[in-house]
N, C-alpha and C positions, 0 to 999 in steps of 0.2 A: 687522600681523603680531604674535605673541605676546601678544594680547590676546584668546583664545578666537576671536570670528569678529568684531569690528569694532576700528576702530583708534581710537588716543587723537583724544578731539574738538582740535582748535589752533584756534589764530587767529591773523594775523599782528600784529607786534607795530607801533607806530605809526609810528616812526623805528628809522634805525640806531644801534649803540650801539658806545659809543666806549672802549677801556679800556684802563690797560697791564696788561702782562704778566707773570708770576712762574714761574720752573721750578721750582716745587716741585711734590709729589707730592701730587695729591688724597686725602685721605686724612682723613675724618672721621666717626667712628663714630658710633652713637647708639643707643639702648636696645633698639629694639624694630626686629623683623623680622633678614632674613635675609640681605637683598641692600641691605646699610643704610652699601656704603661702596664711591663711585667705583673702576672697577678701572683708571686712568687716569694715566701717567707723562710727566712728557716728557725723560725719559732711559730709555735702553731698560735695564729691570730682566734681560733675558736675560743681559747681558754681566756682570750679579754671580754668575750658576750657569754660567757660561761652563766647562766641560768635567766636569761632573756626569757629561754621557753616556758618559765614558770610565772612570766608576765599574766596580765588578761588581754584578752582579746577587745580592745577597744574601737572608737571611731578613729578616722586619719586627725580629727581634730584632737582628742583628746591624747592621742598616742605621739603628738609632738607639743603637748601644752609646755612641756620643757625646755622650749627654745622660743617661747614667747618673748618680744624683743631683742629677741639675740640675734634672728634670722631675718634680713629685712623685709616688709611686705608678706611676710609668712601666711597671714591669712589670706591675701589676695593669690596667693600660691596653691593654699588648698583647693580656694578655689576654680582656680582655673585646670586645676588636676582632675578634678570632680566633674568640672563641665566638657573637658576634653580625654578623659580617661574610655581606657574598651569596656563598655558595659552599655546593657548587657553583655556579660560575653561568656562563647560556646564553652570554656570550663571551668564556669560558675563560679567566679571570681565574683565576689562582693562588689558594691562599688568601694568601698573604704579601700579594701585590700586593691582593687584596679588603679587607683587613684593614688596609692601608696607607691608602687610599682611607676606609675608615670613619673610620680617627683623624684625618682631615683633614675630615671633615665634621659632627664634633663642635664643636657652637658653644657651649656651656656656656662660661660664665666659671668664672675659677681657672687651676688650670695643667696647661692640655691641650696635647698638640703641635700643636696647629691656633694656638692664642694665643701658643705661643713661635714658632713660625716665622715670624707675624705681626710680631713685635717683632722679630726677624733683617731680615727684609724693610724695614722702615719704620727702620731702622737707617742703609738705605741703604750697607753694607760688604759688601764683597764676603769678607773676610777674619770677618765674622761668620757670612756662608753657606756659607761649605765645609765646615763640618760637617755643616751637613742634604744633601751633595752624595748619599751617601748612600742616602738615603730619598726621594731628590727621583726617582734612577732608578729604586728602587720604586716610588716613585707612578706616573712618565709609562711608566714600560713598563706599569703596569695600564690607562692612560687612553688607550694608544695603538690598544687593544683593542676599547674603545667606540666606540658608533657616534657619527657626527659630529650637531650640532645645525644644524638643518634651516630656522630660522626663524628670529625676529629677538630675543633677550633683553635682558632690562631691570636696570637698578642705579637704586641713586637714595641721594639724602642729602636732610636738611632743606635748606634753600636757604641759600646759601655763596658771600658775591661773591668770593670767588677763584678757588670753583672754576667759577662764571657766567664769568670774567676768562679763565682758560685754555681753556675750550671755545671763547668767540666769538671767540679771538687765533686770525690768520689767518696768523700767521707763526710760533709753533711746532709743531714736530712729536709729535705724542702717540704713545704707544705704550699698546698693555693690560700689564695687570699682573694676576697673578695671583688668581682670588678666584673667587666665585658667581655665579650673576647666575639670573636666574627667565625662564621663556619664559612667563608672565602679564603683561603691563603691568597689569593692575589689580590683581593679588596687591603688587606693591611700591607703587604707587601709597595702595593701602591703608594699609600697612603704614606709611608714611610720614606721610601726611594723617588716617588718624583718622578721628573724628569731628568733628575742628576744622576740619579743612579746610585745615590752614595752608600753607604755600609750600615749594615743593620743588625738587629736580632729579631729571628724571628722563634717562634715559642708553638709547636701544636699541643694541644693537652687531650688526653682521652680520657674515659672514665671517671671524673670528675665531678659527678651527682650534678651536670651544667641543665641548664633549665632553658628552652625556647622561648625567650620573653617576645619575639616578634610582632609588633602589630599594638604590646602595651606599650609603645613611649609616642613620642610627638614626630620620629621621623620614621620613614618608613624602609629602612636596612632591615636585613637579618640580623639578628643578634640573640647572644647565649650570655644566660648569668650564671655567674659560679659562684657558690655559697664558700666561708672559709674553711678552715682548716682539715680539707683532705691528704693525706701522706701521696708525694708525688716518685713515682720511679722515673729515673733516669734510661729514653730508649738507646737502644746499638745503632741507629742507622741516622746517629747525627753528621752533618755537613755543612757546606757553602756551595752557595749557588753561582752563578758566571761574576756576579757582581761584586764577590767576597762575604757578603752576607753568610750571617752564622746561622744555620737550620737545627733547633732541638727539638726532641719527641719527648713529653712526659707522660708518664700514664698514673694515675691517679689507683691507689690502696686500697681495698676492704679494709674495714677493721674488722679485727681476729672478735669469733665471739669467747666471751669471757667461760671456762669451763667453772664446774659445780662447784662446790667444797668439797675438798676432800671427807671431809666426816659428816656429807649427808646421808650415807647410807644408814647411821648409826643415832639419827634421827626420826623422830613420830611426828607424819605429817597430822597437822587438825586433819578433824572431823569436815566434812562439807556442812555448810552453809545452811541455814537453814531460813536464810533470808538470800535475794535477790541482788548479786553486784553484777555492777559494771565490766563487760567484759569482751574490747573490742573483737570483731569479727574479720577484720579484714588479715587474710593468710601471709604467717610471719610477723603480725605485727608484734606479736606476745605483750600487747599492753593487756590490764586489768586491776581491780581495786585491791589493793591488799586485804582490805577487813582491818580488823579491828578501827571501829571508827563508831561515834554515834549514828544509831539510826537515822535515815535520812540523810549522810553525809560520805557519799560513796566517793573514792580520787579515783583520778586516772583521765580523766574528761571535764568537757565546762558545756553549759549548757547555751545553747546559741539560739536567740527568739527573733521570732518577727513579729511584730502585732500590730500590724498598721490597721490605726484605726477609720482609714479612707479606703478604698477601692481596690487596693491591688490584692486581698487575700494573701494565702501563704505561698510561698516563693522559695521554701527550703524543702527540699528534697533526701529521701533518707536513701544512702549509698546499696542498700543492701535490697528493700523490698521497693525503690524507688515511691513510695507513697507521699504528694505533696502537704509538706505539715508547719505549723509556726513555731515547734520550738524541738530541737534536735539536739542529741549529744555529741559532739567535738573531740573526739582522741586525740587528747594532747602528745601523741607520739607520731601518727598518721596524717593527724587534723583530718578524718574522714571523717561523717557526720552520718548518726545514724538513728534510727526511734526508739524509744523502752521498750518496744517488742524486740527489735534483734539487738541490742545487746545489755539486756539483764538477762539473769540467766541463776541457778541456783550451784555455787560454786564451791569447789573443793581446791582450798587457797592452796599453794605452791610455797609459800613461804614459811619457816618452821621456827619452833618455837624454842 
């Protein structure tokens, strides 16, 4: 899989191999290509943007006001994101959010938002990323839009016995971290090897929540982005290929859902509602407003407007009865966008008292 229509040739290797362990964060760049740097933790990078999603939903200008002069030319950047971003585009990607998504897929060295969030991240502070909190809920409300990737995607570095050390350790836990990765196994393979030939790693991931960004950046490759911190399994059918090159499969976790309390049986759910909440509609998503709140003040969503007051009318579309309208509610768990007819609703809250 992700290698057009045949898979990488392996071979098994002779004996088992024996090594200790290091938790540091794979992380080794190198000149050439695309997908030229492990996207592989073994601490979960999520819990440093841990409540990002409780940001607002801003402009790309205002959702980077925080690296004003820090990032050179930063406005000259939005703009050119804005004038060269996909949009319109077929799933309905804002322009902010479209725009957001191209500035992260600028690999140019210098000083672009793609290389300073890079050096936040590999920082490993949590208290260096809550500035990009941000821009980070711009980006994933654009990427939560996109359609999911379907097949198996490749990373790779020159070959690295630390990071040989953590892939074959059977006793830490890896998690993805954030970055690219290609659905070609021989595009990174290339990109890696050359015409030398020399020794590699190469990385497939599956299941991975990886997102098809194709078509939103500035070149025109295939490419998959992977959000952080999904729990990675280690596959059986790792190898090397004729050239020594090391082949591993990872496959990407559910999380377990969380069961009840034990002593809710022994609880009196409220009454239902005698007012109208919030209550998204989309199947599985189990968001909705808990209640207790002043009237007029329902959570669980944000309200998303358009009100151009020139020519273009409304441009937002509600997920459920498709009706074109200017101003729609946002599940902030889904980010599907929906009108006050389908989802208020008169509610018999789940939450106990």
């Amino acid at each position: 899989m992700g290698c057009c229509s045949s898979k990488p040739e392996a071979v098994a290797s002779d004996s088992p191999r024996k090594y200790t362990v290091t938790n540091e964060v794979v992380s080794t760049p190198i000149n050439t290509g695309r997908y030229n740097k492990l996207g592989i933790s073994t601490t979960d990078p999520s819990l440093l943007i841990k409540g990002y999603e409780d940001e607002p939903l801003l402009s790309l200008e205002e959702a980077l006001k925080p690296f004003d002069g820090k990032i050179s030319h930063l406005d000259n950047q939005i703009k050119e994101a804005k004038s060269n971003c996909h949009y319109p585009s077929e799933h309905n990607l804002t322009r902010d959010e479209s725009a957001a998504l191209y500035l992260y897929l600028i690999h140019d060295k210098g000083d672009t938002v793609y290389n300073n969030l890079q050096k936040s991240w590999d920082l490993n502070d949590r208290e260096q990323m809550k500035p990009w909190f941000k821009y980070l809920k711009l980006l994933k409300s654009g990427l939560n839009k996109l359609p999911d990737a379907k097949t198996e995607v490749w990373q790779g570095t020159p070959y690295d016995k630390d990071a040989e050390k953590i892939l074959q350790s059977k006793s830490l836990q890896l998690y993805a971290s954030m970055g690219l990765s290609s659905p070609t196994y021989q595009q990174v393979k290339s990109d890696l090897q050359g015409k030398s030939g020399s020794k590699a790693i190469l990385v497939g991931y599956q299941h991975v929540d990886g997102k098809d960004v194709s078509g939103y950046g500035p070149n025109t490759q295939k490419e998959t982005m992977i959000w952080p911190g999904v729990k990675l399994n280690r596959g059986k059918q790792n190898g090397l290929d004729k050239n020594g090159s090391l082949i591993f499969h990872l496959t990407g976790k559910s999380k377990p859902v969380e069961p009840p309390p034990d002593n809710l049986s022994n609880q009196t759910p409220r009454q239902e509602s005698d007012t109208k909440h919030f209550v998204c509609p989309t199947e599985k998503c189990h968001n909705g407003c808990r209640g207790r709140h002043p009237e007029g003040h329902c959570y669980g969503f944000e309200r998303v407007m358009h009100k151009c007051s020139h020519h273009c009318g409304p441009v937002l579309t509600c997920a459920t009865c498709k009706k074109p309208l200017t101003d729609l509610n946002e599940c902030k768990r889904c980010h599907k966008r929906y009108c006050d007819d389908c989802c208020y609703e008169y509610t018999n809250f789940r939450d106990f008292e």
